[in-house]
C-alpha positions in Angstrom: 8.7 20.9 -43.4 5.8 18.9 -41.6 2.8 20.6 -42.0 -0.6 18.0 -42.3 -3.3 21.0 -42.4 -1.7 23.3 -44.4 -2.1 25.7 -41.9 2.1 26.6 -40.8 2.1 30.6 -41.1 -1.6 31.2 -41.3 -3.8 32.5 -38.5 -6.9 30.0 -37.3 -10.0 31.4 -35.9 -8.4 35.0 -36.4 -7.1 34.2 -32.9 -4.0 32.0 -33.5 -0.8 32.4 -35.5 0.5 29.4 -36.1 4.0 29.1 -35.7 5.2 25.6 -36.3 4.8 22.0 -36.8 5.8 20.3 -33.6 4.9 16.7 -33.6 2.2 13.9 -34.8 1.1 10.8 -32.6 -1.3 8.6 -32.5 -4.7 10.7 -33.0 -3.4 14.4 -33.0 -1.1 17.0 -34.5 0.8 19.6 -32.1 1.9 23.1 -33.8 3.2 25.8 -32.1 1.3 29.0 -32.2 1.0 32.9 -30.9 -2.4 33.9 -29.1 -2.8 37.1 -31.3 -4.7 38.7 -28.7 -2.5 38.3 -25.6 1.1 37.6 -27.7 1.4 34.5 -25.5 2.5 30.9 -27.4 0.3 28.0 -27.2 0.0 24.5 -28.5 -2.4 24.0 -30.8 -3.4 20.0 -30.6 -5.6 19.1 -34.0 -7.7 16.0 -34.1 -6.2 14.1 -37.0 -8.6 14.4 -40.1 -8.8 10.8 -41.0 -10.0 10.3 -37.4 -12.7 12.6 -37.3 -14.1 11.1 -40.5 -13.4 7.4 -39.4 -13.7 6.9 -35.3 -16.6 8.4 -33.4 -14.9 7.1 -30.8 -11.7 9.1 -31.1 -13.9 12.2 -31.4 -15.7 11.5 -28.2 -11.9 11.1 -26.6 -10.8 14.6 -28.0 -14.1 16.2 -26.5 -13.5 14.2 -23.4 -9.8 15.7 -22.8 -11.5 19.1 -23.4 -14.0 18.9 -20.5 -11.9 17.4 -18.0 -8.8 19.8 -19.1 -11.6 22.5 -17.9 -12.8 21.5 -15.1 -9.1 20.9 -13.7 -6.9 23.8 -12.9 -3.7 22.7 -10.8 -0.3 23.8 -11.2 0.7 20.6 -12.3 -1.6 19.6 -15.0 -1.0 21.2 -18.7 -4.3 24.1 -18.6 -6.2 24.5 -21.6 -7.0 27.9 -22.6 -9.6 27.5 -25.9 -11.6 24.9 -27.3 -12.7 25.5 -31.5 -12.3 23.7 -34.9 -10.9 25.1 -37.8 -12.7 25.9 -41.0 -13.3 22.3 -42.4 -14.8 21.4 -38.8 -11.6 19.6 -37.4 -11.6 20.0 -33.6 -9.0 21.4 -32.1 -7.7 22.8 -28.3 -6.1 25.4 -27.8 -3.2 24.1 -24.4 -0.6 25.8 -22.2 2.9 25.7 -24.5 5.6 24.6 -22.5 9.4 25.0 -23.2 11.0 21.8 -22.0 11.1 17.6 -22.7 8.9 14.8 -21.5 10.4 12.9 -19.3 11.0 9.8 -20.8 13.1 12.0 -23.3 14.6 13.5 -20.3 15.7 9.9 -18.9 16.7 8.7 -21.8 19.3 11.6 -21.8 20.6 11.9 -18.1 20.3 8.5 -17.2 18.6 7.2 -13.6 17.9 9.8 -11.0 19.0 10.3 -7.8 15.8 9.4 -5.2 15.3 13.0 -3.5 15.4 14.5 -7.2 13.0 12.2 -9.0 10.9 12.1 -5.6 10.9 16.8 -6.1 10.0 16.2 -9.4 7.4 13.9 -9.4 6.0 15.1 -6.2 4.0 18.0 -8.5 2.8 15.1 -10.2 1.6 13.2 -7.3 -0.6 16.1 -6.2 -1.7 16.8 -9.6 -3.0 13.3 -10.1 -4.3 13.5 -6.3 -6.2 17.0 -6.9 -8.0 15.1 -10.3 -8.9 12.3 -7.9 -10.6 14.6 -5.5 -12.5 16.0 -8.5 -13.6 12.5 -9.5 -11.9 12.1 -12.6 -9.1 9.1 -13.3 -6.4 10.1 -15.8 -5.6 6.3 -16.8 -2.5 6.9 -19.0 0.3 7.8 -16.9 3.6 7.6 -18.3 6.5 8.9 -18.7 5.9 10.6 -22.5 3.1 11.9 -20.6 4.9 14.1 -18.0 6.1 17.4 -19.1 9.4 18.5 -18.0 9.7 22.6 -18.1 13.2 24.6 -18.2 13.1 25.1 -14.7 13.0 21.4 -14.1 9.3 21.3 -12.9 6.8 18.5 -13.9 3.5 18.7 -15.6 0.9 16.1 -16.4 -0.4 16.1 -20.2 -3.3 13.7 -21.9 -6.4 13.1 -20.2 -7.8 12.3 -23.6 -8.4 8.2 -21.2 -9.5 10.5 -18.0 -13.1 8.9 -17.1 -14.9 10.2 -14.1 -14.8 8.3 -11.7 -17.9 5.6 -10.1 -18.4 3.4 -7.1 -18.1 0.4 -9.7 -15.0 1.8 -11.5 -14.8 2.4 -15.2 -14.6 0.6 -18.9 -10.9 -0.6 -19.4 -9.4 0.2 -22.0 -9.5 -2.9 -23.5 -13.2 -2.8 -23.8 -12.9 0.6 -25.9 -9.8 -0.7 -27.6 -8.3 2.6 -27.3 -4.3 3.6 -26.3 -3.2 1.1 -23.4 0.4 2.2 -21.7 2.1 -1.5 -22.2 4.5 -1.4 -19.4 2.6 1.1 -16.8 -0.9 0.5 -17.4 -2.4 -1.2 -14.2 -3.4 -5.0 -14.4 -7.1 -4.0 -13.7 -6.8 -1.5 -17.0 -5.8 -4.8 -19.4 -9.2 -7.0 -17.9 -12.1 -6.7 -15.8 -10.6 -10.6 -14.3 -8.5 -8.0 -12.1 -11.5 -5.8 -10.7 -12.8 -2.3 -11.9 -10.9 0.4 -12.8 -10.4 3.0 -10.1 -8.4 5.8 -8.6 -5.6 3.3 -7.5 -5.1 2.2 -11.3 -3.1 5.6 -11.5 -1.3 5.0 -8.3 0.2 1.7 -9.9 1.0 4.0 -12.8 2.7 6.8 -10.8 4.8 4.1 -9.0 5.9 3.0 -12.3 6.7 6.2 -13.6 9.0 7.2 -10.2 10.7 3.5 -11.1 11.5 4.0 -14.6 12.9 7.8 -13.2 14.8 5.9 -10.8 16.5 2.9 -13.2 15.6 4.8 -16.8 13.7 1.9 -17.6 10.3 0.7 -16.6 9.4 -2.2 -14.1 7.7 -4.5 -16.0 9.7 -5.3 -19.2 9.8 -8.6 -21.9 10.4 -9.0 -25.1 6.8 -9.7 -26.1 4.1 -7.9 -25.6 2.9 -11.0 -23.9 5.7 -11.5 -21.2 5.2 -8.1 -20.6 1.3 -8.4 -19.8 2.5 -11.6 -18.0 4.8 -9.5 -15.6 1.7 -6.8 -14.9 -0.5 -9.1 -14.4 0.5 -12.3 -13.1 3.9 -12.9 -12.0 3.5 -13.1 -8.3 6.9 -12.0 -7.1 6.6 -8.0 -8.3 9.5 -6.1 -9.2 12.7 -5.1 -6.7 14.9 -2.1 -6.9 17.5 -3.8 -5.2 19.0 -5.7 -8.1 19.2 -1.7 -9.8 19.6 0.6 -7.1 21.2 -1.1 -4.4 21.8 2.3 -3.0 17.9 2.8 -2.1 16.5 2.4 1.1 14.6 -1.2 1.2 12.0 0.9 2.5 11.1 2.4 -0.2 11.4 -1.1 -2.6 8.5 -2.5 0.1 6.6 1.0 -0.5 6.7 1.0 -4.3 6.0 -3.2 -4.0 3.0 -2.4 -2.7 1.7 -0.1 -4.3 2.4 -2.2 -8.0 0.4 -5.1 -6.3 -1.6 -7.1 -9.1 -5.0 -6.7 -7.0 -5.9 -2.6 -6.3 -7.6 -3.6 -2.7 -3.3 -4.5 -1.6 -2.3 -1.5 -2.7 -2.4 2.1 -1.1 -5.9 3.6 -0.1 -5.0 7.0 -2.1 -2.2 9.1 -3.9 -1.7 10.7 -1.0 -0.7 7.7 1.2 1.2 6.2 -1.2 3.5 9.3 -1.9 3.6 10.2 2.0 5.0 6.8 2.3 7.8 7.2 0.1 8.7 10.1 1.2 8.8 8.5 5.1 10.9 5.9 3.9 13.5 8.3 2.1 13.7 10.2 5.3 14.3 7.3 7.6 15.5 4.6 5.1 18.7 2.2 5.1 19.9 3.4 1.9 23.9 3.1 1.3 25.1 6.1 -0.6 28.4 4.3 -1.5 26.9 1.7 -3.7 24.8 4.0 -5.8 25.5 3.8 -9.8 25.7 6.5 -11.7 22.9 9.0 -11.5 22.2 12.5 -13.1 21.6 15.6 -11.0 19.0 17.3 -11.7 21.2 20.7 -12.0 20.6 20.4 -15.8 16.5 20.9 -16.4 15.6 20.6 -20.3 16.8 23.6 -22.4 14.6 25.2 -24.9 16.7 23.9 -27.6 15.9 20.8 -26.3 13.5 19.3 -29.2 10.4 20.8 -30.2 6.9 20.3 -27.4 5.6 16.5 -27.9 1.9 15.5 -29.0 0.3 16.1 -26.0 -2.5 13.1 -27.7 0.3 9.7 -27.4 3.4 9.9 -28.7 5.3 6.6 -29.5 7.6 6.5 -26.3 11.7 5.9 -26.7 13.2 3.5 -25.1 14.1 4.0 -22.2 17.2 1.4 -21.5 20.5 2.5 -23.1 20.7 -0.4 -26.0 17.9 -2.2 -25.0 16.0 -4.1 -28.7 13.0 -2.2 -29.5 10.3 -4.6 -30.6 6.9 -4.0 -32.0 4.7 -6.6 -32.3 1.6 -7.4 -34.4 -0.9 -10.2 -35.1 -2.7 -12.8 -33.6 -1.5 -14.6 -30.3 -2.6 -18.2 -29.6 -1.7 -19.0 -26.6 -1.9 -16.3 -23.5 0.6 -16.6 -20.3 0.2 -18.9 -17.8 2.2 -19.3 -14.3 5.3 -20.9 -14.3 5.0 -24.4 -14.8 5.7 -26.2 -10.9 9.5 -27.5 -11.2 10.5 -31.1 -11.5 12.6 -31.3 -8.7 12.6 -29.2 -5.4 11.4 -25.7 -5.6 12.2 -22.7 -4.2 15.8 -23.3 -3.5 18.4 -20.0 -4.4 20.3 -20.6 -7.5 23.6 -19.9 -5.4 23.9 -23.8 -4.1 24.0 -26.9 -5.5 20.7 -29.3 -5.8 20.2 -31.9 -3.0 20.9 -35.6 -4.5 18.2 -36.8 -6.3 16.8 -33.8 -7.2 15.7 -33.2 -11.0 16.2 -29.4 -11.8 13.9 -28.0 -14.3 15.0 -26.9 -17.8 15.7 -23.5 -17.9 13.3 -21.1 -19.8 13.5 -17.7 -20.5 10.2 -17.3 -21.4 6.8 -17.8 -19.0 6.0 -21.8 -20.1 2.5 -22.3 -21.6 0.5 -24.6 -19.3 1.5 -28.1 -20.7 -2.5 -30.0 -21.4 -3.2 -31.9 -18.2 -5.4 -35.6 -18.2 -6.7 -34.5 -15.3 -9.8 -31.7 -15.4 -8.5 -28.6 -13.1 -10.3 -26.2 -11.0 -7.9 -23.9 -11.9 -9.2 -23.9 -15.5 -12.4 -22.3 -14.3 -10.4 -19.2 -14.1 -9.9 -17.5 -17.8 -8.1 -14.4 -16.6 -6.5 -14.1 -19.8 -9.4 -14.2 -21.5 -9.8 -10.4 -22.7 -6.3 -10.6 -23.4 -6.0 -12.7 -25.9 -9.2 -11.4 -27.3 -7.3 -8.1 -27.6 -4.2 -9.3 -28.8 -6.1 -11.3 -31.3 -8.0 -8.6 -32.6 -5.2 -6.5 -33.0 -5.8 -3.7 -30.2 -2.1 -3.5 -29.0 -0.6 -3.6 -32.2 2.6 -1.5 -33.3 3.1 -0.6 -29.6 6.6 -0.7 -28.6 7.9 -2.9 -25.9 11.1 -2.2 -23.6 13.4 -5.5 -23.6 16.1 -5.5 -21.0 19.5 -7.7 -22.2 18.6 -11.2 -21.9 19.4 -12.9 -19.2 21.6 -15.9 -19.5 19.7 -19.0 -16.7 22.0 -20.2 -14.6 23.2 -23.9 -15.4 21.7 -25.8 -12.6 23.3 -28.1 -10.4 23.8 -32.2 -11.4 22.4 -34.4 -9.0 25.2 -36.4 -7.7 26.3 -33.8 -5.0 30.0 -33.0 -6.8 29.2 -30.0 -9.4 30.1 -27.0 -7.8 27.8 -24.3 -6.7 27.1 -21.7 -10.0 28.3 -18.0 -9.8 27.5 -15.8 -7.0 25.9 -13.4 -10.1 23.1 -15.3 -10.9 19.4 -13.9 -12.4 17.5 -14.7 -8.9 15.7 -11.8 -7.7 16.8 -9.7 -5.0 15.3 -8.7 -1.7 17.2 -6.3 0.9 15.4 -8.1 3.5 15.9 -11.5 2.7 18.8 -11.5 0.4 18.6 -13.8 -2.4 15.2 -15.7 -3.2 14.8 -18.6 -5.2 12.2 -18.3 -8.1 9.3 -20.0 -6.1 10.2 -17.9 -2.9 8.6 -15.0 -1.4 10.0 -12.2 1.3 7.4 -11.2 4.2 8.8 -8.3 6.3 8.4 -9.5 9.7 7.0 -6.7 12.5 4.5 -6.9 15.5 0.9 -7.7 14.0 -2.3 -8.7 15.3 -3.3 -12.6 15.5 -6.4 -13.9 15.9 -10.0 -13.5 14.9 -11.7 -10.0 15.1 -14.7 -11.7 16.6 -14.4 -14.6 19.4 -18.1 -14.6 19.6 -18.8 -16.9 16.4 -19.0 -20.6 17.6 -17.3 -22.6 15.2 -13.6 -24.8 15.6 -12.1 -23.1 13.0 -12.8 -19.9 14.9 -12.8 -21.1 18.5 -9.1 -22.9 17.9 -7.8 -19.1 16.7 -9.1 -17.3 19.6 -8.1 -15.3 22.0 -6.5 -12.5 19.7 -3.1 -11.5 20.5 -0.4 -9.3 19.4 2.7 -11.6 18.4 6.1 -10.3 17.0 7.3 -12.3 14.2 10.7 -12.0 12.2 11.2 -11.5 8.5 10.8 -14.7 6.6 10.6 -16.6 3.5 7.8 -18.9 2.6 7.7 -20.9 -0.2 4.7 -19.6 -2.9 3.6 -22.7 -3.9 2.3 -26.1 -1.7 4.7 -29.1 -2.6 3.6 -30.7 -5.6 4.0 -34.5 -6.2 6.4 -34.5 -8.4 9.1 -32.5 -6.0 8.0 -35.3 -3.1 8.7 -38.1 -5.8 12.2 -36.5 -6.2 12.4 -36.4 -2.4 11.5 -40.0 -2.1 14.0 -40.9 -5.6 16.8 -39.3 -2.9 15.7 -41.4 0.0 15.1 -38.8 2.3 11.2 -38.9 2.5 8.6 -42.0 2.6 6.7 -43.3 -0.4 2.9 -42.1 -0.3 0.6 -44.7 -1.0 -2.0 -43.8 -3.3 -5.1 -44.8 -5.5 -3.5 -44.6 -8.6 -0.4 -42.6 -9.4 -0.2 -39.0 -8.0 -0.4 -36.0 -10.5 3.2 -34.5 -11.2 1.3 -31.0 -10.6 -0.9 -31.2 -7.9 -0.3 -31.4 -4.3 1.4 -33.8 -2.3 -1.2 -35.2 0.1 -1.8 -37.7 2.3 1.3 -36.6 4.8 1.9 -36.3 7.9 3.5 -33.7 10.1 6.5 -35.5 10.4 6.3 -35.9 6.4 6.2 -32.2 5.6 9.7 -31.7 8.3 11.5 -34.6 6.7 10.7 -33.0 3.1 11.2 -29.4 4.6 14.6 -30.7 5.7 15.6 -32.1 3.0 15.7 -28.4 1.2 17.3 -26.9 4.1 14.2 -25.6 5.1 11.7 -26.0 7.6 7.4 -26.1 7.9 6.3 -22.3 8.9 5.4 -21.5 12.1 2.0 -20.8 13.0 2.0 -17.0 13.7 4.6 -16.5 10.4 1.6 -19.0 8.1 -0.6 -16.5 9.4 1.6 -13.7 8.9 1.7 -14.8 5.4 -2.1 -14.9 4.6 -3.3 -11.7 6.4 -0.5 -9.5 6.6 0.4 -7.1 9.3 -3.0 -5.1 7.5 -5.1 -8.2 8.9 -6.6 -9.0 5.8 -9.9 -11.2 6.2 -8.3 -13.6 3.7 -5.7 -13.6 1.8 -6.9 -12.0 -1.6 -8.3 -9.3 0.5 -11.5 -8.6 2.0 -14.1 -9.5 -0.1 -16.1 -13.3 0.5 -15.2 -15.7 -1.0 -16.0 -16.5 -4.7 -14.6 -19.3 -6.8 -12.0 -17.2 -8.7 -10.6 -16.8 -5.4 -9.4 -20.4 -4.7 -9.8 -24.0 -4.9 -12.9 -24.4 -2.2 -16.3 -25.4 -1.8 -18.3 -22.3 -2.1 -20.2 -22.2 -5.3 -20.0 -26.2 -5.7 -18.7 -29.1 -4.3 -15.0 -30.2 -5.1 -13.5 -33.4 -5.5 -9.4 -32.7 -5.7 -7.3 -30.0 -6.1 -5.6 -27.9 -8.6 -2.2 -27.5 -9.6 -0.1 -25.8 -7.3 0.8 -23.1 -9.3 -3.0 -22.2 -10.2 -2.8 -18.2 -9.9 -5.9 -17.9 -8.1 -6.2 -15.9 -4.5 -2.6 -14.9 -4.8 -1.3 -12.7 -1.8 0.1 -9.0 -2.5 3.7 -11.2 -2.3 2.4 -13.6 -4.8 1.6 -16.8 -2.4 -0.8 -19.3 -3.9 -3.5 -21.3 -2.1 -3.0 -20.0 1.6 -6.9 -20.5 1.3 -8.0 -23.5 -0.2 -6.3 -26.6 -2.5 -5.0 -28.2 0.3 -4.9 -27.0 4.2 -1.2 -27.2 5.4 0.7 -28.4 8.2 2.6 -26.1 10.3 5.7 -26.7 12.6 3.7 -25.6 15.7 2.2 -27.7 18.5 -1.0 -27.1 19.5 -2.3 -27.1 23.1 -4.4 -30.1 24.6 -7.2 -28.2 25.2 -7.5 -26.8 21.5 -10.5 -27.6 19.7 -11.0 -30.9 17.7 -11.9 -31.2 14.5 -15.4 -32.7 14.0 -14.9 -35.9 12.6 -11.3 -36.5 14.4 -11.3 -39.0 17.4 -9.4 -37.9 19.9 -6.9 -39.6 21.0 -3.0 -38.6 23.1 -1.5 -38.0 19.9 0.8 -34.7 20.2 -1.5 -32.4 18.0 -0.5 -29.7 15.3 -2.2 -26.9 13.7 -3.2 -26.9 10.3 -3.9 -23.9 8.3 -5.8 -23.0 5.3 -8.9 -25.1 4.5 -8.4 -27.7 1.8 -10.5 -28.0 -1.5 -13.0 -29.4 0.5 -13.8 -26.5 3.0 -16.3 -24.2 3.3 -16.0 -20.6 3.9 -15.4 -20.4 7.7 -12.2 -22.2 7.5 -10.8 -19.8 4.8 -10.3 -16.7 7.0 -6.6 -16.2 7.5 -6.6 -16.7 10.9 -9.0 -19.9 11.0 -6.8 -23.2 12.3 -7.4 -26.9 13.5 -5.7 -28.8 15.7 -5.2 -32.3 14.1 -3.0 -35.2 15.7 0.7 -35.4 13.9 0.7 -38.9 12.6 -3.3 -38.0 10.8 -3.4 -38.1 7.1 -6.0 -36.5 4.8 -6.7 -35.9 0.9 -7.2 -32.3 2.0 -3.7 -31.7 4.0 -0.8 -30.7 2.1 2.1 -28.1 3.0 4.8 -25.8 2.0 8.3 -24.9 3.6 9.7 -21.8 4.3 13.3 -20.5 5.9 14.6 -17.7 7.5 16.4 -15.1 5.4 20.1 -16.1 4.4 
């Protein structure tokens, strides 16, 4: 038998018998054990030796977990009852014993849960973590290993050995200490400080994880690399649906839990609280079809106490948690990080479900995120390293050994030829779901339509951008998709190759990458068109960038910086970037709704709306534009800020993008 300390049948500190050894992870030792005094079990959690004589750090983690385990007492966090060392000076804490499974051991036995049983057993959880945010203190490794399941099917939260207390800047990331990052439901903030300080909502994105992986048994961002799965977290705009798993749910509750696994913090929830009053609203008064559930366990059959002995309450290496999924561990040096999807070839953002339009050129199918091909042309973008202390910490070896969750590989679609007689591919295809807007091409994102307020908060400030917006008013708009990228050159070039839009006369060839520009109105409708789509309409472009929150601009809030867009703020620009630069990406993943290139939309603008300075003015039927180019300064950039420019003008700094009403 197991028994590191010697120490199996002995009493420690006169005061504990031990009993048992239960389990090793990462940087402690679990044995079972009998107070002597009060003839009550207890887990005794032992610092491992060779840490104590090798990692200060790891020391000051062990002590941490002490202190905060004391100053919280909540039904639904794991108490601790002692704190002492044994006679060598190994630290060790004395912890509530509980007879039960964690739940990822739990899932990985019953299967999926049905929502009203994993929302009553997380909800103890959600309180928990809320009741350790009122007291200031972040937990920062939520998981499911780290979620106690007792006999009588009730949850507990183990491990604050990463709890910080909380500050008005946030904390250190883990990735600065190098220390025990959840790969899979750590928040994007915890893997750099690119993605903001690390706050109270890093555990909401980690208790929304935790209720997904309870409600597929696996969690939502998986790859088969440690890097595609940092890539998922982190940067892939379109975040992850139920719909494709659980068809059953209420879309409801897929917006709620989208949301609250937003890559910024300021799109997600305020608190806990809201978050989990949310979901709870939405599985009251969802949409959810019973008769297309898959099969889900009950929760009639809590862990038994036979089950398998109490886990290391410190980090336990996590099982997987999809039924023959690989396991694989990775190790070494990266050198390349992620980027964003290279922009396609041909046109974008069509569903897989149809056939290309002639002419198009459909991009080779990958299933890994494509590295950033080296472009001739210097990028803004490139100002932007936000995988910078990620591949510092992949480099140096911080995430080593950690296991990553790979679902089945997905086979691409074959793509369409471009003579107009293939037929259309499978109905099953790998495009992601949306119950509002059915199928969405890879480049596509779903905005839940609703009543929302337009408009400026303040029609006092005198300048066009402003004036053109004003009054305020409070439109209704229907669910749509936009597309999350502007039109690059290359998809015009394929739209000219099919003779359905005009050659652009440039200054030298057009970069592939970069936006179209130079178009017209009636440009952007014919191109539009030609994808069975259409330009947005002005209250749904708007729609887009503020969201029925009224966001100042579409990032957020906060002013804007350079790692916000493609603008002139800091510094003069000359051009664009490439469309697919991730920089001031909405909570649904669209790109450069603020900057790169302003954008035409399908709606006419009355006679008596501002001009632009520098425009003459002339009878022209007029347009409004949207979004500032590369060019603007910060007053056009507000979500709501417009011009009104004449149809047939053409500009360096006026692109577009299509979107399309659900299918």
């Amino acid at each position: 038998m197991r028994d590191p300390y010697g120490i199996v049948g002995k009493t420690i500190d006169r005061r504990y018998a031990i009993a048992r050894f239960v389990a090793e992870g990462g940087y402690g030792v679990v044995y079972q054990a009998e107070a002597v005094a009060l003839g009550v079990k207890v887990a005794i959690k032992v610092l491992r030796s060779e840490i104590v004589a090798s990692s200060p750090e790891a020391r000051a983690r062990f002590d941490q977990e002490a202190r905060v385990l004391a100053k919280l007492r909540h039904p639904g966090i794991v108490a601790i009852t002692d704190a002492s060392h044994l006679d060598d000076g190994t630290p060790y804490l004395a912890l509530e014993w509980i007879d039960g499974e964690t739940l990822d051991r739990y899932l990985e036995r019953v299967g999926p849960l049905p929502l009203d049983d994993a929302l009553r057993m997380l909800g103890p959880v959600a309180r928990a973590i809320a009741y350790a945010h009122e007291h200031a203190i972040i937990h920062r490794d939520l998981k499911p290993s780290n979620v106690m399941i007792d006999v009588a099917g009730e949850a507990k939260v183990l491990d604050f050995g990463l709890a910080r207390w909380a500050s008005p800047h946030g904390v250190k990331t883990t990735t600065q200490s190098g220390a025990g990052l959840s790969i899979g439901f750590a928040a994007p903030e915890q893997y750099g400080k690119e993605f903001g300080p690390v706050d109270e909502r890093a555990d909401q994105f980690a208790l929304a994880a935790v209720l997904w992986a309870s409600l597929t048994a696996k969690p939502p961002f998986a790859g088969e690399t440690l890097t595609e799965v940092m890539w998922a977290t982190c940067m892939k705009p379109v975040r992850p649906s139920l719909s494709a798993d659980r068809p059953d749910l209420p879309t409801a509750l897929d917006a709620v839990l989208q949301r609250a696994l937003s890559i910024r913090a300021e799109a997600r929830f305020s608190s806990i609280r809201e978050m989990w009053s949310a979901l709870e609203e939405s599985a009251r008064h969802g949409d959810a079809d019973p008769s297309r559930a898959p099969t889900t366990a009950r929760v009639a059959s809590p862990p038994t106490r036979t089950a398998g002995p109490l886990p290391d309450v410190a980090t336990l290496p996590s099982p997987d948690l999809s039924a023959g999924a690989p396991r694989t561990k990775v190790s070494g040096s990266l050198a390349v990080a992620p980027t964003m999807p290279a922009p396609m070839t041909g046109p974008a953002g069509t569903a897989p479900t149809g056939a290309a339009p002639a002419g198009a050129e459909p991009p080779p199918p990958t299933s890994t995120p494509p590295s950033a091909a080296p472009s001739t042309r210097a990028s803004p973008a490139t100002r932007w390293g936000i995988f910078v202390a990620l591949g510092a910490a992949i480099a140096a070896g911080v995430f080593a050994a950690w296991p990553i969750i790979a679902p089945a590989p997905v086979k691409p679609v074959p793509s369409a030829k471009p003579n107009g007689t293939s037929k259309a591919p499978p109905a099953a295809s790998s495009a992601p779901l949306h119950g509002l807007c059915g199928v969405l091409g890879e480049t596509e994102a779903c905005i839940a339509g609703g009543r929302f307020e337009r408009g400026p908060f303040d029609c006092s400030v005198n300048d066009p951008p402003h004036r053109a917006a004003c009054p305020a008013a409070s439109v209704d708009v229907a669910t749509f998709v936009i597309d999350r990228f502007e039109v690059s050159a290359a998809q015009w070039a394929a739209c000219v190759k099919a003779k359905r839009c005009r050659e652009i006369l440039e200054m030298g060839a057009p970069e592939p990458k970069f936006p179209i520009r130079n178009v017209t109105q009636a440009d952007g409708e014919a191109y539009c068109a030609w994808q069975k789509k259409r330009l947005p309409t002005d209250d749904e472009w708007e729609l887009a960038a503020a969201g029925r929150h009224r966001r100042e601009y579409p990032w957020g809030n906060d002013a804007p910086k350079p790692q916000h867009g493609v603008f002139t703020v800091a510094e003069p620009l000359t051009g664009p970037a490439e469309v697919t630069a991730p920089v001031g990406l909405t909570p649904e993943g669209v790109a450069h709704l603020a900057g790169n290139v302003a954008e035409w939309t399908r709606a006419p603008a009355p006679k008596d709306a501002p001009w632009p300075e520098g425009v003459a003015e002339t009878d022209t039927p007029r347009f409004w534009v949207r979004g500032g180019g590369y060019d603007a300064t910060a007053e056009r950039l507000h979500a709501w800020s417009r011009e009104a420019y004449p149809r047939d003008h053409v500009s360096p700094s006026i692109g577009f993008r299509c979107a399309r009403s659900p299918k």
